[in-house]
PAZAPA-4460 file (N, C-alpha, C; in steps of 0.05 Angstrom, whole numbers, plus 32768, in hexadecimal, padded with zeros to 4 digits):
% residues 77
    n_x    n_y    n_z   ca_x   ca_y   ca_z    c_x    c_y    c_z   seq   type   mol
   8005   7BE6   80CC   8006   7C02   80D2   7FEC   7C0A   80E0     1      X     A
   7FEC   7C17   80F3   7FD3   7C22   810C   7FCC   7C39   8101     2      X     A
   7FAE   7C3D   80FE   7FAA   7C58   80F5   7FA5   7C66   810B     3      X     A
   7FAE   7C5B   8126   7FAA   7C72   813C   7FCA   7C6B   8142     4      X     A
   7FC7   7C8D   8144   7FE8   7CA0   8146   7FF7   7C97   8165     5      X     A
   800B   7C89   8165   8018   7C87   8181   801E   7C9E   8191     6      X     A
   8024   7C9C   81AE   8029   7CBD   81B7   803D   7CC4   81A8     7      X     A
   8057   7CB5   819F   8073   7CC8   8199   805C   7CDB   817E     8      X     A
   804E   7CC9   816A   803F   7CDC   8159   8032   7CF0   815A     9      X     A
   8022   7CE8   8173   8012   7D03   817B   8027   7D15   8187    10      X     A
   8032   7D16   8192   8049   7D2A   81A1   8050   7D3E   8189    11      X     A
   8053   7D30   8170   8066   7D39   8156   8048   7D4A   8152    12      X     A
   8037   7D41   8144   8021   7D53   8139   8019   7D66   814B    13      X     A
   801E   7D63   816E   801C   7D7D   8179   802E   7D8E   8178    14      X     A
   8043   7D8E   817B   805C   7D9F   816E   805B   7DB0   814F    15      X     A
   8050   7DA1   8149   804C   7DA2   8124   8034   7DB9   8126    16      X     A
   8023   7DAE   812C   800D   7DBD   812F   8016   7DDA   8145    17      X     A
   801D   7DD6   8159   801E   7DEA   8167   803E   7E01   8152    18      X     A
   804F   7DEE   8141   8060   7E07   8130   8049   7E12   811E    19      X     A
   8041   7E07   8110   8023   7E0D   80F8   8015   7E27   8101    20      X     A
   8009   7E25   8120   7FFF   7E3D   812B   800F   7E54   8129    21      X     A
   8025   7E4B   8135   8034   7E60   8137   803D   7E74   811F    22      X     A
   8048   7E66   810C   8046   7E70   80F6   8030   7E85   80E4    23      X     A
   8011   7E6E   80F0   7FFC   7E7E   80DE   7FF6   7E96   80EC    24      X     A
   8004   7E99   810E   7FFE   7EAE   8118   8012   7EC5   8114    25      X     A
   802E   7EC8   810C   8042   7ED4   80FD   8033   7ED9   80E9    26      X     A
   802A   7EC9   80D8   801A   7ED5   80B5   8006   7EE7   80C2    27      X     A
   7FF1   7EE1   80D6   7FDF   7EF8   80D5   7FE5   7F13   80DE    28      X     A
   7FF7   7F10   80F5   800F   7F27   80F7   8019   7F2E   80E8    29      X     A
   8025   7F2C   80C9   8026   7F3A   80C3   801B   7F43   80B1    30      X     A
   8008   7F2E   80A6   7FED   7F43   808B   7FE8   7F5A   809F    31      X     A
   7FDC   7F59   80C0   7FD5   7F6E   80C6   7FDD   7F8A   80C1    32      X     A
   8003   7F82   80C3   8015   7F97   80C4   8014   7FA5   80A5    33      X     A
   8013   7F90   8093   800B   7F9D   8075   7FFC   7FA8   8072    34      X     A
   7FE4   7FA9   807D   7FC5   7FAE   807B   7FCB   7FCA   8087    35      X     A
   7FD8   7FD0   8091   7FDD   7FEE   80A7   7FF1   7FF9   808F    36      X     A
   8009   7FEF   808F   8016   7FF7   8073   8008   8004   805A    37      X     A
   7FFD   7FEE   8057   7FEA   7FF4   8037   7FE0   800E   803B    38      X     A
   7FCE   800E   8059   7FBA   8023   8057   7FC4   8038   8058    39      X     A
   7FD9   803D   8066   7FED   8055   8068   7FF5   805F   804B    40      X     A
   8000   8049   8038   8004   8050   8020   7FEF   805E   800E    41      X     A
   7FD2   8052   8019   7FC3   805B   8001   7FBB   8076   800C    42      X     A
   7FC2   807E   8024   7FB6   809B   8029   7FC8   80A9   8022    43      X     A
   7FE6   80A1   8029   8000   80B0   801B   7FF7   80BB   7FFC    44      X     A
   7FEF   80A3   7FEF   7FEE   80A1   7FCA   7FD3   80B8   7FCA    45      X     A
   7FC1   80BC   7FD9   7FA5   80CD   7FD1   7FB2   80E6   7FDC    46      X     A
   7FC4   80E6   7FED   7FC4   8107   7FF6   7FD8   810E   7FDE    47      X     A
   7FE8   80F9   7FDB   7FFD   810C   7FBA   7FED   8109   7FA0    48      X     A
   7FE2   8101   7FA1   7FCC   8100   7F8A   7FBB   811C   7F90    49      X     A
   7FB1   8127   7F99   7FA8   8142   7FA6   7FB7   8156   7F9F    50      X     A
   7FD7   8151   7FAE   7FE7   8166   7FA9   7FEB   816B   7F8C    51      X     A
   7FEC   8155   7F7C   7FFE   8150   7F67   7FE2   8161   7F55    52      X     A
   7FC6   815B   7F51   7FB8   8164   7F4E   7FAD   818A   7F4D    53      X     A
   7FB7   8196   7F61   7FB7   81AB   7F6D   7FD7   81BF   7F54    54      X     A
   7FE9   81A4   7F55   8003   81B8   7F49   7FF2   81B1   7F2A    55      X     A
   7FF0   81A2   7F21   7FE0   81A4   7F07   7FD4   81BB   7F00    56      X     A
   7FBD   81BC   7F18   7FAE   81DE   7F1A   7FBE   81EB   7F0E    57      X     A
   7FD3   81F2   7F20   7FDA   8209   7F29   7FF1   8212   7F07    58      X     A
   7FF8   81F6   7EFE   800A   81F8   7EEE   7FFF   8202   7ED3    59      X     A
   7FEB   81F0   7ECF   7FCF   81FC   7EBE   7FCD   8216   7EBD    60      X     A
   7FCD   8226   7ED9   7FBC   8244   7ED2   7FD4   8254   7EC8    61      X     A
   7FF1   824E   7ED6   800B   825B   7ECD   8006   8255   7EAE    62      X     A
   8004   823E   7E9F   8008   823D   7E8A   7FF5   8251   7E78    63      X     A
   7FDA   8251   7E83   7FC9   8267   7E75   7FCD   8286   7E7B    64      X     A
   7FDD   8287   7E8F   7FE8   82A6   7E94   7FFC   82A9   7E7F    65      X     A
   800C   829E   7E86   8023   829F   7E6B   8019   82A2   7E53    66      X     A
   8009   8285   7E43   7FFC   8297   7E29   7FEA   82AD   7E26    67      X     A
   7FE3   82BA   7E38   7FD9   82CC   7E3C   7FEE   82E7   7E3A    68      X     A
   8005   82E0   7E46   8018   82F4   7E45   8022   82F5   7E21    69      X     A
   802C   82DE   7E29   8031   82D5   7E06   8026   82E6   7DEE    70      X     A
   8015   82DF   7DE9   8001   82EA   7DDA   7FF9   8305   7DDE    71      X     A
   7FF5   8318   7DF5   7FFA   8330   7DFA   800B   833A   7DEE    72      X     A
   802E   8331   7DF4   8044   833B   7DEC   8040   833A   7DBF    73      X     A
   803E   832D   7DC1   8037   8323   7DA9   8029   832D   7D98    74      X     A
   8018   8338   7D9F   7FFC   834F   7D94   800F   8369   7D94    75      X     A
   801D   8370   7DAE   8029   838F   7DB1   803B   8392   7DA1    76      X     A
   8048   837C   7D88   805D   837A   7D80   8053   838B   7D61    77      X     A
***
């Protein structure tokens, strides 16, 4: 057995090699495309996190108006 590769071999490992690239260049294509994904998601997830934050507020102060009312009514009784 020759440990130097005949052409039909080399032909094969350039093929091989040149699918391999190709491939690893599809994978970086598309982490990129995830990487744009992701980031889109995480600004999506912080701006509803904001909102969601804000109705909390808001739900909070209704709830202290109400016992406020509550307890008004409640006294007048």
């Amino acid at each position: 057995m020759s440990l130097i590769p005949s052409s039909k071999e080399t032909e094969q490992l350039k093929v091989e090699n040149a699918r391999l690239m190709a491939a690893l260049n599809e994978a970086e294509f598309e982490c990129q495309r995830l990487e744009i994904i992701n980031a889109n998601l995480e600004t999506q997830l912080a701006e509803a996190n904001r909102e969601l934050e804000k109705n909390i507020e808001v739900l909070q102060s209704l709830r202290s108006e109400i016992d406020s009312i509550v307890t008004s009514l409640t006294s007048q009784q």
